[in-house]
N, C-alpha and C positions, 0 to 999 in steps of 0.2 A: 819314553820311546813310543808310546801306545799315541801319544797326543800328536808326536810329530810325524805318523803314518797317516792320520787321519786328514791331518790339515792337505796333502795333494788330492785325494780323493775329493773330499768339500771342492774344493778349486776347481778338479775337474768338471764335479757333477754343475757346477754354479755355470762356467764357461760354456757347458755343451747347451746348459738348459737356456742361457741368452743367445746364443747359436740359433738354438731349434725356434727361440721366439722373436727373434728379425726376420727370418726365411720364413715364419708364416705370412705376417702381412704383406710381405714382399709377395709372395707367391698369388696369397687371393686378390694385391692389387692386378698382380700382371693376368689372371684369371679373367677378373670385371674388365677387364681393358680391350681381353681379346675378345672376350665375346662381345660384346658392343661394338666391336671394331667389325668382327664378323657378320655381324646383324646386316649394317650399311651393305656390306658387299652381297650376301647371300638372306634374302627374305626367309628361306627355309630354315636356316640360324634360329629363328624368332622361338621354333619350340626350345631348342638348347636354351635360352633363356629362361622361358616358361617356366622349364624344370628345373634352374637353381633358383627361382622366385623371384628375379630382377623384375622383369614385367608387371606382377601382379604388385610388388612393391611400389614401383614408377604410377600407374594405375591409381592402388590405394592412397599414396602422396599427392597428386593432383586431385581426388575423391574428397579427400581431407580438407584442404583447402576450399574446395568447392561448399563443403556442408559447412564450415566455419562462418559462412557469410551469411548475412541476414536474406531471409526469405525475398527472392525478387530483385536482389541486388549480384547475384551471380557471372553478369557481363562487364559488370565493375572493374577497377581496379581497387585492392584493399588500401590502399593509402587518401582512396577519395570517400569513402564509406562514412558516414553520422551516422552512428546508430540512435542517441539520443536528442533530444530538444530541449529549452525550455521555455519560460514566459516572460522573458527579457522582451522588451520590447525595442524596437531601433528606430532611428532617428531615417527620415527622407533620404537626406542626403549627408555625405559625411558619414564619421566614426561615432559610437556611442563614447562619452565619456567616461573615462576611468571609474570607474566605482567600484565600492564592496561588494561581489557578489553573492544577491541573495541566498540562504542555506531554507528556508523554509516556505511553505506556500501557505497563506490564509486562504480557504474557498468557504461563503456561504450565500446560502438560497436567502433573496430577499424581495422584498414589497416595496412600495412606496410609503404604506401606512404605517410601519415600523421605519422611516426615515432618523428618528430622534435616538433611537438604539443604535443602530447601524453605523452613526455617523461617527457616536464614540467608540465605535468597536472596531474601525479601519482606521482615524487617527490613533491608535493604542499601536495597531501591529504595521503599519507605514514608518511610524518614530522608530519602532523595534527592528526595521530592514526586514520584512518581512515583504512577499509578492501577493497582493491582494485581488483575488480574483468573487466580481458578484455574478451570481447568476437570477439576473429578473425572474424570475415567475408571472409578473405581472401584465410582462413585456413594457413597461416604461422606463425609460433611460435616459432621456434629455431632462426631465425633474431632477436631477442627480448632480446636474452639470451647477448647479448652487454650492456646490462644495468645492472646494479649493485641491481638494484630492480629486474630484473626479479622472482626472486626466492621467491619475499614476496609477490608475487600476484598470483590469482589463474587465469591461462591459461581455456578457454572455446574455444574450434573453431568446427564450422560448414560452410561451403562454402555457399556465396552468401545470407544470413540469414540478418535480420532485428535486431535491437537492443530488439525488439518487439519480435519477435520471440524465441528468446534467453530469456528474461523475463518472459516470459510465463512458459519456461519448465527446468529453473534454479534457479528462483527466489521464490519457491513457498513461500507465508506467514511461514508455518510452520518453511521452514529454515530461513527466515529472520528475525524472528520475534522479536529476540535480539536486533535489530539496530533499536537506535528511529529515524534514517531518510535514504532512501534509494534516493541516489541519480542519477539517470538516464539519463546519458548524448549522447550526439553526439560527436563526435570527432574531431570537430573544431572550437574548442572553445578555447578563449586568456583565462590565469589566472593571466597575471602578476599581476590586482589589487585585488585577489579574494582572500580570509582567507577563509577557512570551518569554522575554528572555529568558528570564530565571525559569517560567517553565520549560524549557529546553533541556536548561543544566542538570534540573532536577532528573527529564526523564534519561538523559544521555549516562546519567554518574546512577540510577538506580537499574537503566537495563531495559527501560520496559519498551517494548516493541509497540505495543495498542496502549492506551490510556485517556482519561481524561479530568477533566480537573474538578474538584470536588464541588459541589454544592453547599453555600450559605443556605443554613434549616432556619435562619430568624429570618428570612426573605424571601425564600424561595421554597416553589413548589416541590418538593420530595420526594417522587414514585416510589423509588426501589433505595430502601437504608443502604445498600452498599455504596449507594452515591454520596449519602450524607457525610460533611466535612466532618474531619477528626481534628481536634486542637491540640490535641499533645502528641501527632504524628504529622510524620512529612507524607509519607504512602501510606495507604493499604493498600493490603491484596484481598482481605476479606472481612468481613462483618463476624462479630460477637452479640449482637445486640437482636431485641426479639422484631420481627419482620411483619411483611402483612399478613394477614389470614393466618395469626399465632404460629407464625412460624419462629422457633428459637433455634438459635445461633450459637454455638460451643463450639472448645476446641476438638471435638469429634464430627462436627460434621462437616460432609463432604458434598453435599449435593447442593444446589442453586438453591436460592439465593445468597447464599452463606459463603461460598467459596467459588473461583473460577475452576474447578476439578472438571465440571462440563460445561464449561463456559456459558454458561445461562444468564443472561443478564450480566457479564461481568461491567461492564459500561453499558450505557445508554446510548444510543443512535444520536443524540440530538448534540451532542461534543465529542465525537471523539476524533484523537490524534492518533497517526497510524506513521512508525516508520517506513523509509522511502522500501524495505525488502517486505513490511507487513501489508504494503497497500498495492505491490504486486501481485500478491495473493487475493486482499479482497477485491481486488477490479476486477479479477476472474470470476471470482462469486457472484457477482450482482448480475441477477435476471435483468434481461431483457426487459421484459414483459409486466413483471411487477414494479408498484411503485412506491411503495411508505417503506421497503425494507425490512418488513418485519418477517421474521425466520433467520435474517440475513444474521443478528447477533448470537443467537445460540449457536450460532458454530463459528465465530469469530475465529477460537481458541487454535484453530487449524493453521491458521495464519501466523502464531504467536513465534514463530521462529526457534522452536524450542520446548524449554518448558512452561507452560503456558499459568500454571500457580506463582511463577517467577517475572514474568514478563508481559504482563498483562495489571493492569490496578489504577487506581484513584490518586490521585494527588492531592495531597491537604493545605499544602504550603502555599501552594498559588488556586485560590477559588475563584467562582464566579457564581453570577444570581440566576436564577431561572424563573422567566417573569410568567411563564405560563401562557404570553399573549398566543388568539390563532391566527394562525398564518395561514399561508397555503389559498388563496383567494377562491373560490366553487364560481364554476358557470352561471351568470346570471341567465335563466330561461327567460322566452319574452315573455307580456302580460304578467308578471309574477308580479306581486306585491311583497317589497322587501327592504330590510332591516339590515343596515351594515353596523357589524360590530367589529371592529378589530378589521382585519383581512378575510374574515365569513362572511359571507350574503345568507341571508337567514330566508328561506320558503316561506312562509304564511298561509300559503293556501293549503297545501301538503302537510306544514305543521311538522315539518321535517329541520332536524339540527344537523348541520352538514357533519358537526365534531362526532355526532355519535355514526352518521353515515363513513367517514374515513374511519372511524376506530371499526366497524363491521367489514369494512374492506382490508384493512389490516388482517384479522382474524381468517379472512379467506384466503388473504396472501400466507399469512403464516402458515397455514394449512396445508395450500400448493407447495410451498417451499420443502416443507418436512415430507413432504411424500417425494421430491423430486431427489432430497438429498437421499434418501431409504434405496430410492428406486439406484440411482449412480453408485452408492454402495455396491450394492447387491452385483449389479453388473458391471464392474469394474474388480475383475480378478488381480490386477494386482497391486491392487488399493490394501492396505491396511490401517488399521488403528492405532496408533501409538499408544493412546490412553485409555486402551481397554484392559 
């Protein structure tokens, strides 16, 4: 008896409550309706609005819209908008032909006098569908046109320019943004054992956002042991082994050069590969003003997308040589009596090595840098540290 008193109640309460909840929407459409209706006829209407928040809604949606678009493009229509680019290059006339579109950029700073390096290091990553970009330093470019690729790579030249420099005001995120890895090299660098491809797979399936590929120690010049190739590993993230200036490597420590914890030296400048979301980050970093990039890698680690003892490291599987040649050509002054070695013009009168004048420039720059990042710290209230 108890259950069948209950069951019209239930019914009723259920009936009135979908009652009361048609007549709302109904009501606040016919509410929106009138007042908008009222608006057109009576200007004075427009506070009545005001006060149920239509206007400043209508306002804030058009507002919305407006900040969505890219800076400058505001009188646009958004269906014609490119936000990005890339370095496809197109034909005169006519359509480009179908093809695989490239996923990765090769970019390095190069000479003439390193022609014999160079040449097997862009047939390596042209075979690999890679988009090959050189930047002269020497500013020579018609010597080039000896090669059967010249013509599939995109020529950049400015005199006496840093690879750095050229990245900065070529490279922006927007045009690269296509290419899930941009890879940024020096120019003397061995490839014989080096695949892109497989370098790819490797860094895509381990995560790592910065990297670069390890260093053959029977060949190649060896600065910092974290570079040095591992044989019974595919990555590291950090060094076990004793360093320079006895520095020893265990699994307790945490400070450079042993571990990326402060990113100090985690990579080298002179190879490293940076995803398309890592190297939005370092374009913003790179000064103006300076040029060897030194400071630029101690703080890499900011860029890392994350955790940066995680996605950040060396890759052992796919190596390369590091020949050590110099590069970077120095101002010939007139009258000077001089000594070309490599891509250095050698002083005589001065008794000056330009290698040790760019590594003193280095040192200045590292310096400026470290004071400028203290200084944006400091005055950037709502900067914080992750990794403090």
């Amino acid at each position: 008896m108890k259950s069948r008193d209950c069951i019209p109640l239930v019914t009723e309460r259920k009936s009135c409550s979908s009652c009361l909840c048609s007549l709302i929407p109904a009501t606040a459409l016919l509410c929106i309706v009138y007042f908008l209706g009222s608006s057109y006829v009576a200007p004075a209407n427009k506070e009545k609005l005001s006060m149920w928040g239509v206007t400043d809604f209508l306002q804030s949606s058009n507002k919305c819209k407006s900040q969505c678009k890219p800076l400058g493009s505001e009188p646009l229509p958004e269906g014609i908008i490119t936000n990005t680019s890339n370095l496809q290059m197109r034909p005169l006339w006519g359509f480009p032909k179908k093809e695989k579109v490239s996923t990765s950029l090769f970019a390095v700073a190069v000479g003439i006098k390193q022609k014999d390096i160079v040449h097997k290091m862009v047939k390596k990553f042209l075979s690999s569908g890679f988009v090959v970009m050189l930047f002269h330093y020497d500013g020579i470019v018609d010597e080039w046109k000896d090669f059967a690729w010249s013509d599939q790579v995109i020529h950049v030249s400015a005199r006496n320019q840093t690879k750095w420099w050229f990245a900065k005001r070529f490279l922006h995120p927007g045009i690269v943004w296509e290419y899930s890895y941009i890879f940024l090299w020096d120019e003397d660098l061995g490839v014989e054992d080096f695949h892109p491809k497989k370098y790819v797979s490797i860094v895509e399936r381990e995560g790592l956002e910065i990297s670069q590929p390890a260093l053959d120690t029977a060949k190649s010049e060896v600065h910092h042991q974290i570079t040095a190739r591992g044989r019974k590993s595919i990555v590291h993230r950090r060094t076990f082994k004793h360093g320079v200036n006895r520095t020893s490597c265990d699994g307790h420590s945490k400070a450079p050069p042993c571990t990326g914890r402060e990113c100090y030296r985690w990579i080298e400048m002179m190879a490293p590969v940076f995803s398309r979301a890592a190297w939005r980050c370092v374009w913003y970093m790179i000064q103006n003003d300076l040029i060897h990039a030194w400071g630029l890698d101690m703080q890499l680690g900011y860029c890392a997308q994350g955790d940066r003892t995680k996605n950040i490291g060396v890759v052992d599987a796919e190596y390369i040589v590091h020949y050590n040649r110099p590069t970077l050509g120095s101002t010939v002054e007139k009258n000077h009596s001089t000594l070309q070695g490599g891509n250095k013009t050698y002083s005589h009168r001065r008794g000056k090595d330009p290698r040790v004048e760019v590594r003193r420039q280095s040192y200045i720059e590292l310096d400026i840098f470290r004071k400028r990042w203290e200084k944006a710290v400091k005055n950037d209230k709502c900067w914080a540290d992750p990794y403090q």
